[in-house]
TILUMDO-675955 format. One record per residue (C-alpha): y, z, x; residue in three letters; chain. Coordinates in nm, 2 decimals. Layout:
% residues N
Y;Z;X;residu;chaine
Y;Z;X;Ala;A
...
END
This chain:
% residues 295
Y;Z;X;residu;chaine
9.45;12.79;11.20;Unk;A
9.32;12.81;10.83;Unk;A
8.95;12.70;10.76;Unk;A
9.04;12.65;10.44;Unk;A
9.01;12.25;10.34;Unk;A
9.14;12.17;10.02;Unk;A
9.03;11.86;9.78;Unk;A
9.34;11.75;9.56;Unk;A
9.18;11.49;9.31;Unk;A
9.37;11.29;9.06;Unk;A
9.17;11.22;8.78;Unk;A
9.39;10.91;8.68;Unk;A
9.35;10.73;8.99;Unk;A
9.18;10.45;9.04;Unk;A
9.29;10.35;8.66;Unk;A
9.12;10.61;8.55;Unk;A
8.79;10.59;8.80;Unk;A
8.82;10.93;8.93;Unk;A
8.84;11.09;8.60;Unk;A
8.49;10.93;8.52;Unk;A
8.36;11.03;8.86;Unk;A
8.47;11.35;8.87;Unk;A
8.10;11.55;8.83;Unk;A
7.97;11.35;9.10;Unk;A
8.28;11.38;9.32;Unk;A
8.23;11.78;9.30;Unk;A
7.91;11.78;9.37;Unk;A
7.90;11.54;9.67;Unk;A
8.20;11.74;9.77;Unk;A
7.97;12.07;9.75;Unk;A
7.68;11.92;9.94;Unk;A
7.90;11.77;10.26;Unk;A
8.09;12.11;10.24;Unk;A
7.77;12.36;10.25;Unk;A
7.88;12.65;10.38;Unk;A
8.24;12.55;10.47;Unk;A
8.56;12.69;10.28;Unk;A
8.68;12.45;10.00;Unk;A
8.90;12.42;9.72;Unk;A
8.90;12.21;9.48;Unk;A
9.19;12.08;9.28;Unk;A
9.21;11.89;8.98;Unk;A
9.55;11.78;8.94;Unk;A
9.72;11.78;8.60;Unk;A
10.03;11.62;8.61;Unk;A
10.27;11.40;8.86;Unk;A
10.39;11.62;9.14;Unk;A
10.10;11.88;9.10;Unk;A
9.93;11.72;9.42;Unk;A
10.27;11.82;9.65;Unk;A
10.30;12.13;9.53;Unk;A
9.95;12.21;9.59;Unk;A
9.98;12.06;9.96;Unk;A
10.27;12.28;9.98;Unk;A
10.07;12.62;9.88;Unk;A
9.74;12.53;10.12;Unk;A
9.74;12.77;10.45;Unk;A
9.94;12.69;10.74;Unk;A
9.67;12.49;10.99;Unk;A
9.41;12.39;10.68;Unk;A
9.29;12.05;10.57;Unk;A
9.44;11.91;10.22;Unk;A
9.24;11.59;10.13;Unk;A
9.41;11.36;9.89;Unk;A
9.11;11.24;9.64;Unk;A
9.24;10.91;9.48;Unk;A
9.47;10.62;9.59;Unk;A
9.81;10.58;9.79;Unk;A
9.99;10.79;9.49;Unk;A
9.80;11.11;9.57;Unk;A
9.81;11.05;9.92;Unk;A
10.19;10.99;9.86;Unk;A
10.22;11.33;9.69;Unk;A
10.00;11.53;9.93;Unk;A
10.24;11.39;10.21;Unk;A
10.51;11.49;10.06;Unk;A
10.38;11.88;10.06;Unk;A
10.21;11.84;10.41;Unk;A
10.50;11.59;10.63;Unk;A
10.65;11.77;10.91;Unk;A
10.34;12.08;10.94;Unk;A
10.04;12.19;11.10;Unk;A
9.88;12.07;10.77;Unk;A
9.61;11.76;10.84;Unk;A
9.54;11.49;10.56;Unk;A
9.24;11.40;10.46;Unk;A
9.18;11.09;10.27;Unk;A
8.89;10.98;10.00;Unk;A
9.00;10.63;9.92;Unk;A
8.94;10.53;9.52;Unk;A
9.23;10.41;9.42;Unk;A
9.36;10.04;9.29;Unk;A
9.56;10.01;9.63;Unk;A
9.44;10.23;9.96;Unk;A
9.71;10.12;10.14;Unk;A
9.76;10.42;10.37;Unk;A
9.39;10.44;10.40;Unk;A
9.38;10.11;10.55;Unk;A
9.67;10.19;10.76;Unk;A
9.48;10.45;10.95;Unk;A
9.11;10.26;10.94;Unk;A
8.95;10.48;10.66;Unk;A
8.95;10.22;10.34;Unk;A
8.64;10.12;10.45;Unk;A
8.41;10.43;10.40;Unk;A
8.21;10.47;10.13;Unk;A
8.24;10.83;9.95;Unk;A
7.94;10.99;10.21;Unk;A
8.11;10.88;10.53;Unk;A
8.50;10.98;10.37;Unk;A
8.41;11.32;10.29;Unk;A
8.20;11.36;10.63;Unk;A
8.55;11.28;10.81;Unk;A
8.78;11.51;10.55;Unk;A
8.51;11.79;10.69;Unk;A
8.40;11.73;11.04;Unk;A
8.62;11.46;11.17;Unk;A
8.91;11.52;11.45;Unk;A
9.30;11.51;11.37;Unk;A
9.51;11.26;11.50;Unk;A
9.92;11.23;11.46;Unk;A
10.05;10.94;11.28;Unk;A
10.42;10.83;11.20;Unk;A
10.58;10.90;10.86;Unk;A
10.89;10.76;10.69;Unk;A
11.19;10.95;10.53;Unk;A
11.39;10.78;10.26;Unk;A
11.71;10.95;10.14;Unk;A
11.52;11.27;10.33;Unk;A
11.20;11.23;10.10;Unk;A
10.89;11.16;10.28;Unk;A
10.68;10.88;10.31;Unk;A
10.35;10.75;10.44;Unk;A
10.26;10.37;10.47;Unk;A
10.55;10.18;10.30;Unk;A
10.87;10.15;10.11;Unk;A
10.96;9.85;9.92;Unk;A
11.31;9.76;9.79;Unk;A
11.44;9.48;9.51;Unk;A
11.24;9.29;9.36;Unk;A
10.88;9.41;9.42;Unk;A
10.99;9.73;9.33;Unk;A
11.13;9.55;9.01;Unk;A
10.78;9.42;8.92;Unk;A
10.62;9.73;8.93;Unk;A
10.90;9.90;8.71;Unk;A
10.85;9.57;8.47;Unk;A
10.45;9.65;8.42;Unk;A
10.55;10.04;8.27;Unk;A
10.67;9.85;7.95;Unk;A
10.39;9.57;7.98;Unk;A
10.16;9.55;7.69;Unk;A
9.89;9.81;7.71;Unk;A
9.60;9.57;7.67;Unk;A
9.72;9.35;7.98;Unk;A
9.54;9.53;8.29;Unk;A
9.49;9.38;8.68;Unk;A
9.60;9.04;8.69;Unk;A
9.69;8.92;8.40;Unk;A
9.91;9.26;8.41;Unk;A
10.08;9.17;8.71;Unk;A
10.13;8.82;8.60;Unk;A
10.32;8.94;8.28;Unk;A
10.55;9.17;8.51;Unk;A
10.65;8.92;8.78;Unk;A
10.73;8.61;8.55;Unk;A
10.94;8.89;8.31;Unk;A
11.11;8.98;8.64;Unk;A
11.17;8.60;8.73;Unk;A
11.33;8.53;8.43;Unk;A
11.60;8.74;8.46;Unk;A
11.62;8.68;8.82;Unk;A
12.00;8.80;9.01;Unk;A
11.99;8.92;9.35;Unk;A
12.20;9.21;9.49;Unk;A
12.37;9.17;9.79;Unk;A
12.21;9.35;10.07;Unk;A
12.35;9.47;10.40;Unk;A
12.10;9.61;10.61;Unk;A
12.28;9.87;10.88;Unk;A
12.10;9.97;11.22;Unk;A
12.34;10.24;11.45;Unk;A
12.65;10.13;11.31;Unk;A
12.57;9.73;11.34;Unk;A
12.52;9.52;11.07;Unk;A
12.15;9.28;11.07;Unk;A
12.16;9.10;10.77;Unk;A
12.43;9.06;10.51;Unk;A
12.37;8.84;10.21;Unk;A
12.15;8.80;9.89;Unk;A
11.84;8.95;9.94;Unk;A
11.49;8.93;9.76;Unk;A
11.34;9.27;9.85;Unk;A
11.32;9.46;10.19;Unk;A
11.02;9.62;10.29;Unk;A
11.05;9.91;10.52;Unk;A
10.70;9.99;10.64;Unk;A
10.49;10.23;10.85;Unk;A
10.16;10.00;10.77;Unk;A
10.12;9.68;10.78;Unk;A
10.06;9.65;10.42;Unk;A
10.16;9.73;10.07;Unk;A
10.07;9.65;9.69;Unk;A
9.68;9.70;9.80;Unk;A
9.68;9.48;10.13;Unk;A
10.00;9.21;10.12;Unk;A
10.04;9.16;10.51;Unk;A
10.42;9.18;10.48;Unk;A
10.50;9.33;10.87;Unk;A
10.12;9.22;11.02;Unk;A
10.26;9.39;11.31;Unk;A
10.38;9.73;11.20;Unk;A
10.20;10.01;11.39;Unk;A
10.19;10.37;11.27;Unk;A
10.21;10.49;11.60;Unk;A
10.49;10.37;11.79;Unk;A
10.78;10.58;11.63;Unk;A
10.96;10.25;11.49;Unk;A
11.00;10.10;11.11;Unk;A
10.89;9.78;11.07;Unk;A
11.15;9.57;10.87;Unk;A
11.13;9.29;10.64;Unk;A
11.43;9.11;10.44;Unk;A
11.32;8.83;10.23;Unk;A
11.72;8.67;10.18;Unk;A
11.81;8.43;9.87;Unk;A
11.48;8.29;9.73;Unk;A
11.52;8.09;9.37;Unk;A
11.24;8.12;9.10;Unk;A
11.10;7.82;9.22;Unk;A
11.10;7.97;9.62;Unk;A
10.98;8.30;9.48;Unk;A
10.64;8.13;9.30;Unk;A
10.59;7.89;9.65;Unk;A
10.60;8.22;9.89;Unk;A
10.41;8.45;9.70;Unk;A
10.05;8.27;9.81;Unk;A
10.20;8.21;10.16;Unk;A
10.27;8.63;10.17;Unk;A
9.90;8.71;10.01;Unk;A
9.77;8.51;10.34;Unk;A
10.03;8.68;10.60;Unk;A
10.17;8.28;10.67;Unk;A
10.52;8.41;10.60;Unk;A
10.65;8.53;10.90;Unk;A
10.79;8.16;11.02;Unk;A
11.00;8.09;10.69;Unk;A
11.35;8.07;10.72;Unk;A
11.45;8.28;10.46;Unk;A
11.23;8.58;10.60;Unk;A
11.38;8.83;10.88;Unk;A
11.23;9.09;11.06;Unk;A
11.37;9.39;11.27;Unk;A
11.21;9.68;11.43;Unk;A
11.37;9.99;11.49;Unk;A
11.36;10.40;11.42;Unk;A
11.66;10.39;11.17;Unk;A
11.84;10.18;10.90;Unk;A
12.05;10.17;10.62;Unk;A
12.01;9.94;10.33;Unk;A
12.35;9.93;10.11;Unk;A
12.35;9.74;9.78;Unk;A
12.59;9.59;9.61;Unk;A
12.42;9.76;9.28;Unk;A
12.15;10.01;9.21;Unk;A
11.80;9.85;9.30;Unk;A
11.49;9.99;9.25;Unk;A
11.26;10.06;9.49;Unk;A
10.88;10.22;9.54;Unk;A
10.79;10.47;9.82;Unk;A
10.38;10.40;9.83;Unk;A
10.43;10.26;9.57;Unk;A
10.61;10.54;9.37;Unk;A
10.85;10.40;9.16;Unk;A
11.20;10.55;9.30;Unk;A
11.47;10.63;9.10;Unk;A
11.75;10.32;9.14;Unk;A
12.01;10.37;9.37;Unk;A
12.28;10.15;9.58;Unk;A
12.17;10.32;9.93;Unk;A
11.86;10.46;10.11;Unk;A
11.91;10.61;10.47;Unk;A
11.56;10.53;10.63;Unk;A
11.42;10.68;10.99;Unk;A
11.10;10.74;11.13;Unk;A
10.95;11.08;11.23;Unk;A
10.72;11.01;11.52;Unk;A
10.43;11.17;11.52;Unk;A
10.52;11.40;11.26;Unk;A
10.18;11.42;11.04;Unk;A
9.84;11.51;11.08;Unk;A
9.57;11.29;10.95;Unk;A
9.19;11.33;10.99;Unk;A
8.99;11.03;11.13;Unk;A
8.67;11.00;11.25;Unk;A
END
């Protein structure tokens, strides 16, 4: 086992927060550290934080410094090893923090746990064999988030959103989905989006699965089937307030492994990593299968 504990911060998470923080983030990290044995990383492009993770000593501690995306990418490098994840949550969503009861600490009581605290084994996802933490998303939430790339730079938060999801509405045509679980077939028919989730949440704290525990080896499933503009705008605050699991049009399945087969290529996000668009993605759980530090 490696003493080693490595800090991989992404300056632009946080829209940009960490950047800004960054002298104060190495120093705090310094004084909680004392005389332990610490790297710091400063990463300086997208995928730098995985390949990182994938360098750090077998047994040592890699601490993702930022939000679900640089968690995302140290879990990619770290899935499946005798690697532990550590987690300072300032980014815009902390999803995967949240998941495993850390988006709550303020910067003192985070880096005290990346340090000191005792490693516990959580679940993680594999779409098309690429790994994943808290939650994948397919259709049309995915969609949104590939809308607000082109969004006008000036529109942030809300009003950013906004912009994406009506631009998304108005051109509105769902794929056919048929969603495939040991060779049987759960849902066939239009289909909204489908969430396939290790944590409950996902776009910074939308209950989607309430249910969905990172512990028990399964994927937590959601289908949202054929919803018009109209039924999209009257879920949406239903969803924000987790009052959606009785609608009609909403499924749910639980299970270690499914396929979801388009009848196009459909985006989708994996933490909310845009993912390139395809008409497939193979999903299964690994039980157990990565190391996280908790308090």
């Amino acid at each position: 086992m490696s003493s080693l504990t490595t800090f991989v911060i992404n300056p632009a998470a946080g829209r940009g927060r960490v950047g800004q923080m960054l002298p104060h983030l190495e120093t705090a990290i310094r004084q909680q550290a004392r005389s332990s044995d610490i790297e710091i990383i400063i990463t300086q492009a997208p995928g730098h934080g995985t390949e990182v993770a994938r360098k750090a000593p077998a047994g040592s501690r890699v601490v993702a410094v930022g939000g679900d995306g640089t968690v995302h990418e140290v879990v990619r490098g770290i899935a499946g090893s005798d690697k532990a994840l550590g987690v300072i949550p300032i980014g815009s969503g902390n999803d995967f923090a949240r998941m495993v009861g850390l988006h709550r600490h303020d910067l003192g009581a985070a880096l005290h746990t990346a340090l000191q605290g005792t490693i516990q084994a959580v679940d993680f996802g594999l779409v098309n064999n690429q790994p994943y933490g808290a939650s994948l998303g397919i259709g049309f939430d995915a969609a949104v988030a590939r809308k607000a790339l082109s969004a006008p730079t000036f529109l942030r938060g809300m009003p950013r959103y906004l912009y994406s999801l009506f631009g998304v509405l108005k051109e509105l045509e769902l794929p056919t989905l048929e969603l495939i679980q040991n060779g049987q077939t759960l849902y066939r028919g239009p289909s909204l989006l489908v969430a396939l989730m290790n944590a409950s949440t996902y776009g910074g704290g939308i209950p989607i699965v309430p249910d969905a525990v990172p512990t028990d080896g399964l994927i937590s499933a959601a289908v949202a089937g054929e919803f018009s503009r109209l039924g999209v705008v009257g879920i949406l605050p239903r969803l924000l307030l987790g009052r959606h699991v009785n609608h009609p049009r909403l499924h749910f399945f639980r299970g270690a492994e499914f396929t979801a087969r388009f009848d196009r290529p459909v985006p989708a996000h994996s933490d909310g990593e845009l993912i390139e668009p395809s008409t497939e993605y193979h999903v299964r759980m690994v039980p157990g299968g990565l190391k996280v530090i908790q308090p």
